[in-house]
C-alpha positions in Angstrom: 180.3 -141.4 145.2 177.6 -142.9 147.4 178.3 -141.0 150.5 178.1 -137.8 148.3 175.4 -138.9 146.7 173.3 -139.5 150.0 174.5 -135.9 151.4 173.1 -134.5 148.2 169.5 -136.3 149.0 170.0 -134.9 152.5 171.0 -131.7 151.7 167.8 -131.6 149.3 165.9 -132.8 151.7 166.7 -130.4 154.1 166.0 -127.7 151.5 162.5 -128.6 150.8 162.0 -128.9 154.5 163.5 -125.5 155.0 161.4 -123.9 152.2 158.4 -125.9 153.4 158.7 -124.3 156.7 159.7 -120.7 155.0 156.6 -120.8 152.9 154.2 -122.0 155.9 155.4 -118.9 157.9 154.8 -116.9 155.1 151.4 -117.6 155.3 151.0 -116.5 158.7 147.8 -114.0 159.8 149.1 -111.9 162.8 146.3 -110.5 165.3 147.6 -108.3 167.9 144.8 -107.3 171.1 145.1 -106.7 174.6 145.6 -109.3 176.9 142.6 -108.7 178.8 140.4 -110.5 176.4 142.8 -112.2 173.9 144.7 -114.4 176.1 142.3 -114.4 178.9 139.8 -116.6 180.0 136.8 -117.2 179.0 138.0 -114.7 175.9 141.2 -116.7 175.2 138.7 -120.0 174.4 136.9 -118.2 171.8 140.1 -116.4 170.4 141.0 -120.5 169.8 138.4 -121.7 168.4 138.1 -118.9 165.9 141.6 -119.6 165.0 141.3 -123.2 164.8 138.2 -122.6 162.7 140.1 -120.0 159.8 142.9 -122.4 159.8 140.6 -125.5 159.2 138.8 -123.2 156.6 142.0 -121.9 154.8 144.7 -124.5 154.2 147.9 -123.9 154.4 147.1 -120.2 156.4 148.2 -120.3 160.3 147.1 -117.4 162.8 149.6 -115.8 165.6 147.4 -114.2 168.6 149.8 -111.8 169.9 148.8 -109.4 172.6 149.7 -107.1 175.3 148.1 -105.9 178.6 145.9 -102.7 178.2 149.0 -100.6 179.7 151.3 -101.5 176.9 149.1 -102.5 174.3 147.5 -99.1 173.6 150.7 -97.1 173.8 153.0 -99.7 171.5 150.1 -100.4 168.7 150.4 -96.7 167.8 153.9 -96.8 167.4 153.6 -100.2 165.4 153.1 -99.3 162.0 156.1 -96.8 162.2 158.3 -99.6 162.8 157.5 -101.2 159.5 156.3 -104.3 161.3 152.4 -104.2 161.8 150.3 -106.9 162.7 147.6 -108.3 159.4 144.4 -107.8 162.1 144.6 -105.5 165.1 142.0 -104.0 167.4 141.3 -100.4 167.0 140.7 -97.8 169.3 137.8 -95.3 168.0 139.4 -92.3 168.9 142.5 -93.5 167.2 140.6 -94.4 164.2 141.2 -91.1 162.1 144.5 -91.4 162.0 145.1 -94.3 160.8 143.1 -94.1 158.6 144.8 -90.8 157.6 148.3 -91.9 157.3 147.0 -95.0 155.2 147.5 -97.9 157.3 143.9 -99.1 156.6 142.8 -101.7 153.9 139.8 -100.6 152.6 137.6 -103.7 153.4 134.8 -102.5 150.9 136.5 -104.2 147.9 137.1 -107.8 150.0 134.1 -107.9 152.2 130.7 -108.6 150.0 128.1 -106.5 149.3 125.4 -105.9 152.1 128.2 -107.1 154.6 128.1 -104.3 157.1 124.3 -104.2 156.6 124.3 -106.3 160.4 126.3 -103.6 162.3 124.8 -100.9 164.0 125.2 -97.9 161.4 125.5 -95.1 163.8 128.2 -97.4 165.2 130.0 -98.6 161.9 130.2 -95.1 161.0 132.6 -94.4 163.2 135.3 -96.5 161.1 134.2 -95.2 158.2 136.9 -92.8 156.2 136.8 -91.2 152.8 133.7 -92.8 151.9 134.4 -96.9 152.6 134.7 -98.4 155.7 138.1 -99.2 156.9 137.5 -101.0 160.1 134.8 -103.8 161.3 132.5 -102.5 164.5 133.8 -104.8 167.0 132.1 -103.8 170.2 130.2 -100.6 171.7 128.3 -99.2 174.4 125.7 -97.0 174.9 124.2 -94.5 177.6 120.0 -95.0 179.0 118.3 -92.5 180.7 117.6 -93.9 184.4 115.1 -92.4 187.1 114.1 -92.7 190.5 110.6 -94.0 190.6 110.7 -93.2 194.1 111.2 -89.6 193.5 108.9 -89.4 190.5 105.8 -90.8 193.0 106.5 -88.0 195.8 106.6 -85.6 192.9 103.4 -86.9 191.6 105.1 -87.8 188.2 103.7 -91.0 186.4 105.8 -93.8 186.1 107.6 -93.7 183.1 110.9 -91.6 181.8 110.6 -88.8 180.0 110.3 -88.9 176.4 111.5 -85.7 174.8 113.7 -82.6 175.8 110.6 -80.9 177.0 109.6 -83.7 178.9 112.8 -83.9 180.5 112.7 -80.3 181.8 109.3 -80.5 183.1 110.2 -83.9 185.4 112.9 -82.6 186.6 112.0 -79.2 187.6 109.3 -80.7 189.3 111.5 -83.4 191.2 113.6 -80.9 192.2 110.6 -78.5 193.1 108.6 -80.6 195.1 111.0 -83.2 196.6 114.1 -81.0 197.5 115.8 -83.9 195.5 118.3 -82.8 192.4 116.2 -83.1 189.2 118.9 -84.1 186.8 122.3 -85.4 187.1 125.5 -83.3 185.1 128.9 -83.9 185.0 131.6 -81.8 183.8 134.6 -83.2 185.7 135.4 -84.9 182.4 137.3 -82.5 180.0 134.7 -84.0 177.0 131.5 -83.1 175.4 128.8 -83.4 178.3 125.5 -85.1 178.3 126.5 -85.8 174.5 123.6 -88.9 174.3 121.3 -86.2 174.7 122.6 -83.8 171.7 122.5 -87.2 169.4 119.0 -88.1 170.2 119.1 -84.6 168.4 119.5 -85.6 164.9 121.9 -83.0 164.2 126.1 -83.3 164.4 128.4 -80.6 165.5 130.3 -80.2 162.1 129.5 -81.7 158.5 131.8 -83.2 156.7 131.7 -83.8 152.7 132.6 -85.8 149.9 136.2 -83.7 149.5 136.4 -84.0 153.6 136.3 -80.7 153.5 134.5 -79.7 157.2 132.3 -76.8 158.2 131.1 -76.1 161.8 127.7 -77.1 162.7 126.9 -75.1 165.7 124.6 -72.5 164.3 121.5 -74.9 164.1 117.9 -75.4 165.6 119.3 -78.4 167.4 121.8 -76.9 169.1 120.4 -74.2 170.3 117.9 -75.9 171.7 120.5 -78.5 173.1 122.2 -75.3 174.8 118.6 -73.7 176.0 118.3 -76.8 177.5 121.3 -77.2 179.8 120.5 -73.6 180.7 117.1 -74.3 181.9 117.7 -77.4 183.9 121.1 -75.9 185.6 118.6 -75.1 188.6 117.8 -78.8 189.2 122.1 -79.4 189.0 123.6 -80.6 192.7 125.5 -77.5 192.9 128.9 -78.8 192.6 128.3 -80.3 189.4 131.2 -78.6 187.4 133.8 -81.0 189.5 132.0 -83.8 189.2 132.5 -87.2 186.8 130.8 -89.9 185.5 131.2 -91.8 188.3 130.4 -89.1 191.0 126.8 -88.8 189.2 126.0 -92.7 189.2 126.7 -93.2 193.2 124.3 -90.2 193.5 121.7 -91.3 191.8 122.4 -95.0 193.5 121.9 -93.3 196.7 118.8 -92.1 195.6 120.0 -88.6 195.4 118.7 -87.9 191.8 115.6 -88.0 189.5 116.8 -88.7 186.7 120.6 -89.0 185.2 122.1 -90.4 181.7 124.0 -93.3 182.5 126.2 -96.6 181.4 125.2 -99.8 183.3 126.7 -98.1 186.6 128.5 -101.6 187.3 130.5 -99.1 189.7 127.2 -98.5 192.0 125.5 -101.4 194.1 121.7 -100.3 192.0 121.1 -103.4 191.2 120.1 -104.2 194.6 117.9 -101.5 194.6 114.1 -101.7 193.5 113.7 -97.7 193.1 114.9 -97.4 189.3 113.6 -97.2 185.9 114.9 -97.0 182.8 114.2 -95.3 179.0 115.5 -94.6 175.8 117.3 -91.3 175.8 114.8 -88.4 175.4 114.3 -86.9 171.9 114.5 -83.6 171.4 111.3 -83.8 169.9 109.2 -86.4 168.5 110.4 -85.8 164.7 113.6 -86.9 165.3 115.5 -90.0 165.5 116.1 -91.9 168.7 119.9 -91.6 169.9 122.6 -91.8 172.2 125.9 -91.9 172.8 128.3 -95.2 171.8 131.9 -95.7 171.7 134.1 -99.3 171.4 136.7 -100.6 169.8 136.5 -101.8 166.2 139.2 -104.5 164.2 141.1 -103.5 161.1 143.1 -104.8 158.8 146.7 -103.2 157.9 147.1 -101.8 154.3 150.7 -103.7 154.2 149.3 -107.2 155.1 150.4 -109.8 152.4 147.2 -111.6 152.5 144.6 -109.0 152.5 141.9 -111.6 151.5 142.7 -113.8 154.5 143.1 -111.1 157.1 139.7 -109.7 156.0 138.4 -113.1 156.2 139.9 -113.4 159.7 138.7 -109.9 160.7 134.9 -110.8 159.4 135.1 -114.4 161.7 136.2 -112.5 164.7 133.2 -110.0 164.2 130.6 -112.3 163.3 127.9 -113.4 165.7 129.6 -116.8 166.3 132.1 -115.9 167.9 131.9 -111.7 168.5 130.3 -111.6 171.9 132.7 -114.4 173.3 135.9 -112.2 172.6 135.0 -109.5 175.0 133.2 -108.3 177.7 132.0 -105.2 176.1 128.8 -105.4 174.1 129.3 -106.4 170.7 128.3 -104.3 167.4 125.6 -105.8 166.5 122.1 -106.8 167.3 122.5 -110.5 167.8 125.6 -109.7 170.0 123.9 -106.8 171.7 120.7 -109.0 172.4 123.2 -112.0 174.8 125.0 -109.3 176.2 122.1 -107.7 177.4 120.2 -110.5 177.9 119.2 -109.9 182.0 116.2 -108.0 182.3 117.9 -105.5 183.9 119.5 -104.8 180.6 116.6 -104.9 178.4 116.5 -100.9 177.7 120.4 -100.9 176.9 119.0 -103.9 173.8 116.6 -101.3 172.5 119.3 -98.1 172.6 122.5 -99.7 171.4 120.8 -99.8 168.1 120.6 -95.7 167.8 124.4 -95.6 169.4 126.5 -92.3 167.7 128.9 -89.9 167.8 128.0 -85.9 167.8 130.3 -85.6 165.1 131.9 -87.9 162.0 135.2 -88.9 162.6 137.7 -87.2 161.2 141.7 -86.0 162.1 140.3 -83.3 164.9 137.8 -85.3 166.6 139.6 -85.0 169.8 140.2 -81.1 169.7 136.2 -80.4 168.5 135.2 -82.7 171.5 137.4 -80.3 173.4 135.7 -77.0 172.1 132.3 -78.4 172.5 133.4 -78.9 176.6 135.1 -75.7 176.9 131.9 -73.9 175.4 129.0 -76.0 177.7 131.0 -75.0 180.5 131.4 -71.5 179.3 127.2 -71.1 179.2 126.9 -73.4 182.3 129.7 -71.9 184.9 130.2 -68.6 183.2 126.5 -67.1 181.8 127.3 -66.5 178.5 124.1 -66.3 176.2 123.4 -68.7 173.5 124.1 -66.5 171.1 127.8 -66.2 171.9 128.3 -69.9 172.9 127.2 -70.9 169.1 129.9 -67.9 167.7 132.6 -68.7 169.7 132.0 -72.4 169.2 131.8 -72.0 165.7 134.8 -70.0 165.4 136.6 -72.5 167.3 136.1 -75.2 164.7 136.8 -73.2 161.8 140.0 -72.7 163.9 141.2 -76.2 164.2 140.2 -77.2 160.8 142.0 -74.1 158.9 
């Protein structure tokens, strides 16, 4: 009786140890990333100490970093949720945003998060995760575009030292760089199949379609803003480098390193050796006028939270530590989303201007299921005015017929 009475104790031991151990793994908060920042150094660090700090803060909850390298990460967390297995926290790609958001793979973080909370991210950039009127996804990091010009160029043209300010502005510079020097006034790109010189069409104030409460959307292209956007690729095309239909992002910022251009709208050109250059300025992106807002073009990567989690108020909680300005801008080595994060990122004085235009980062349009195939129309109908003539007139019909199109 004793022997089967001290198997019993084991046995029930055992039990409680196995349904200790069941239970803790229950409680486990999943975070799938890329490998480039979450289990690399100095990101993989900070992606510890966060952990180590939610775990300290919420007993008996334990956090799995899982991650992939870019190359497999991005194809296999889109196919994730169809296997019925999502991780709790995962980041998100922007363009990827919409849908899923769509399919309902989102938790909506307005009703765990507390009110004002997404009052410290950058709204143009917080938007962007924003579906069916809450937000769905935490602004993790972005980027924006600066205008940069040659001071060089701006002296031989007799041009005071400053960039220009406005659309008109920008016209007027250039022309005369390219007038007077022989140099290219402004710097375009259309090698890349997507809307081009966008920054310049959000320091518009406008947006290419509208969007409302029913997501119901209408094309946007027949507007003042527009127009003028259009008018005012067509009256710099003179001051283009002449193959500028082939040519990409990258193609423009060498130029302009090589002191080739006046003036171009550009990233940090980390690609370009500028930096050890003294011939360069930088300003915010021009307005089209001075009544409207300051803007520019911002992308990034934000960090959700999967409808199916079984601890939505832990995950959030976990997804609100990663973004927070503790820890945010040691995760990545993009700019983070907001303005503490943006302010050490682009700490260096060579940075200073990308401080001041993070903060009016966009889109041209809201996000919703056809963001990708609008960018595409809005490319296919700049190039249509700028490599085959057509008037303004018919660019704005055939660009609003293409939305109504791909929104039917």
């Amino acid at each position: 009786m004793r022997k089967i009475a001290g198997f019993l104790v084991l046995l029930l031991l055992v039990s409680c140890f196995a349904f200790a151990r069941s239970n803790q793994d229950g409680n486990v908060i999943t975070y799938y990333g890329f490998s480039e920042w979450t289990a690399s150094e100095p990101f993989a660090r900070a992606y510890a100490a966060a952990k180590a700090q939610f775990e300290a803060e919420n007993p008996g909850y334990r956090v799995e970093l899982q991650s992939d390298n870019w190359g497999d990460w991005e194809p296999k967390y889109k196919t994730m949720f169809a296997s019925g297995n999502p991780a709790d926290v995962f980041i998100v790609n922007n363009p990827d945003f919409p849908t899923f958001a769509n399919s309902g793979n989102l938790l909506d973080l307005d009703r765990y998060v507390q009110r004002g909370f997404f009052n410290g991210y950058f709204p143009g950039v917080q938007a962007m995760y924003q579906w069916q009127g809450s937000n769905r996804a935490i602004a993790f990091t972005t980027d924006t575009r600066v205008l940069w010009y040659n001071k060089e160029l701006f002296a031989q043209a007799g041009l005071p030292d400053r960039a220009p300010e406005t659309w008109a502005e920008l016209l007027s510079f250039a022309m005369q760089i390219r007038e007077r020097t022989g140099r290219y006034g402004f710097g375009m790109d259309l090698g890349l199949t997507e809307f081009p010189v966008q920054s310049l069409y959000c320091a518009s104030g406008s947006a290419i379609i509208k969007v409302d409460n029913s997501g119901r959307i209408t094309p946007n292209a027949d507007t003042p803003e527009f127009r003028a956007f259009l008018q005012l690729l067509i009256d710099l095309k003179p001051t283009f480098q002449p193959d500028f239909a082939t040519m990409n992002h990258h193609d423009v910022a060498n130029m302009f390193a090589q002191g080739q251009y006046g003036i171009i709208i550009g990233n940090v050109l980390s690609e370009t050796d500028i930096y050890t250059k003294n011939f360069w300025g930088q300003g915010l992106v021009p307005r089209m006028n001075t009544s409207v807002p300051n803007g520019s073009f911002g992308g990034g990567f934000g960090i959700a939270v999967s409808s199916r989690t079984k601890h939505p108020e832990q995950a959030v909680r976990f997804a609100q530590l990663l973004t927070s300005a503790r820890y945010n801008g040691d995760l990545v080595s993009d700019s983070p989303a907001t303005a503490a994060g943006a302010a050490a990122t682009y700490g260096a004085p060579q940075y200073r201007m990308f401080a001041e235009q993070i903060q009016y980062a966009r889109q041209p349009q809201p996000k919703t299921l056809y963001y990708s195939e609008i960018d595409r129309a809005c490319y296919d109908t700049i190039v249509e005015v700028l490599v085959g003539g057509i008037s303004v007139n018919e660019a704005v019909t055939r660009l609003t017929n293409r939305i109504n199109q791909i929104v039917r």
